[in-house]
C-alpha positions as CSV (number, residue, x, y, z in Angstrom):
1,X,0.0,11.7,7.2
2,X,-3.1,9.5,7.0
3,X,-3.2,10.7,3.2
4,X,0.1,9.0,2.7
5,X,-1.1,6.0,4.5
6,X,-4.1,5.8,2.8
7,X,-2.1,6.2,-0.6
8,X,-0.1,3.1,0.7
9,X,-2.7,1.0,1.6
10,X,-4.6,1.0,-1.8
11,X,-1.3,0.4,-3.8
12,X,-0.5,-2.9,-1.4
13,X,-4.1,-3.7,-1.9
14,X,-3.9,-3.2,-6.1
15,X,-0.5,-5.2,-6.3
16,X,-2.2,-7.8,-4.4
17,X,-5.0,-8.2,-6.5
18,X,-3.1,-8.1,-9.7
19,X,-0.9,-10.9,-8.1
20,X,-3.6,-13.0,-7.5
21,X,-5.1,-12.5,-11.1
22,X,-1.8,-13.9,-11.9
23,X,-1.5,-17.0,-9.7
24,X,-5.0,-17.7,-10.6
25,X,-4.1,-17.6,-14.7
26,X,0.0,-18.2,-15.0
27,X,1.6,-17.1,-18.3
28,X,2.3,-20.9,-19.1
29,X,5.2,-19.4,-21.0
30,X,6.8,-17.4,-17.7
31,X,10.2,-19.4,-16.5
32,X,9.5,-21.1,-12.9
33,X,11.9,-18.1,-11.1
34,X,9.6,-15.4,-12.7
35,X,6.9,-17.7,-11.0
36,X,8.7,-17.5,-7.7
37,X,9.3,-13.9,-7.7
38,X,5.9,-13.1,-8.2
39,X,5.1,-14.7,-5.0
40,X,8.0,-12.6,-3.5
41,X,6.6,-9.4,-4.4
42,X,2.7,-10.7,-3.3
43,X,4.9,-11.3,0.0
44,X,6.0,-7.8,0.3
45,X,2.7,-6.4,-0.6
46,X,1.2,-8.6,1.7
47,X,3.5,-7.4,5.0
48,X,3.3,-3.6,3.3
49,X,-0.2,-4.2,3.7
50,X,-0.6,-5.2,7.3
51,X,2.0,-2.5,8.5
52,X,0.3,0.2,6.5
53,X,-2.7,-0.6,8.3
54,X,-1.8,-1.0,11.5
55,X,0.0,2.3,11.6
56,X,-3.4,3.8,9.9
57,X,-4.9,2.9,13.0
58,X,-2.0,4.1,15.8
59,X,-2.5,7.4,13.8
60,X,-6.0,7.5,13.7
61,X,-5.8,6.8,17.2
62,X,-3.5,9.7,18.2
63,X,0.0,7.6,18.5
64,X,1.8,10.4,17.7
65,X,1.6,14.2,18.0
66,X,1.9,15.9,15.0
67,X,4.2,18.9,14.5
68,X,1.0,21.3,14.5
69,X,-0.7,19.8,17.9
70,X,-0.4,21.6,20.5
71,X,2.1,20.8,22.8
72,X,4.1,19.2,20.4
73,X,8.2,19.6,20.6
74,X,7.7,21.5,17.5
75,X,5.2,24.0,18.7
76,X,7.0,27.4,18.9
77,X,5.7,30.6,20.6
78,X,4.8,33.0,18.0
79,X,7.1,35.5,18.9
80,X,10.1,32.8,18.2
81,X,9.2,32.1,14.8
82,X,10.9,32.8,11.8
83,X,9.2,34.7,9.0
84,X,11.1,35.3,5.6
């Protein structure tokens, strides 16, 4: 799970820096929307940023029980199991 975070975290953090090379040099030629909806999608990498790491910590943290923990709603007694 953390892998996946992780993953998500360094996209958000590579969209964000390509945004900001962008702000910081403009294509001069680029229409004033395609302006604004750069700064929409630096918005949404932003915020996918911040909740990425914040659940990076609650996991890193133990927030949740993962299927293989023990205790977890998913553990099944061996005998119970399935095998194909």
């Amino acid at each position: 799970m953390l892998v996946g975070v992780d993953t998500t975290l360094a996209g958000a953090q590579a969209k964000l820096v390509e945004q900001a090379k962008w702000r910081e040099h403009p294509n001069r030629d680029a229409p004033e929307h395609v302006r604004d909806q750069a700064e929409l999608w630096a918005g949404h990498a932003r915020t996918e940023l911040e909740w990425a790491k914040s659940l990076s910590k609650r996991l890193s943290e133990g927030a949740y029980t993962m299927a293989d923990d023990p205790g977890s709603w998913r553990t099944v007694p061996d005998h119970l199991k399935m095998r194909f």
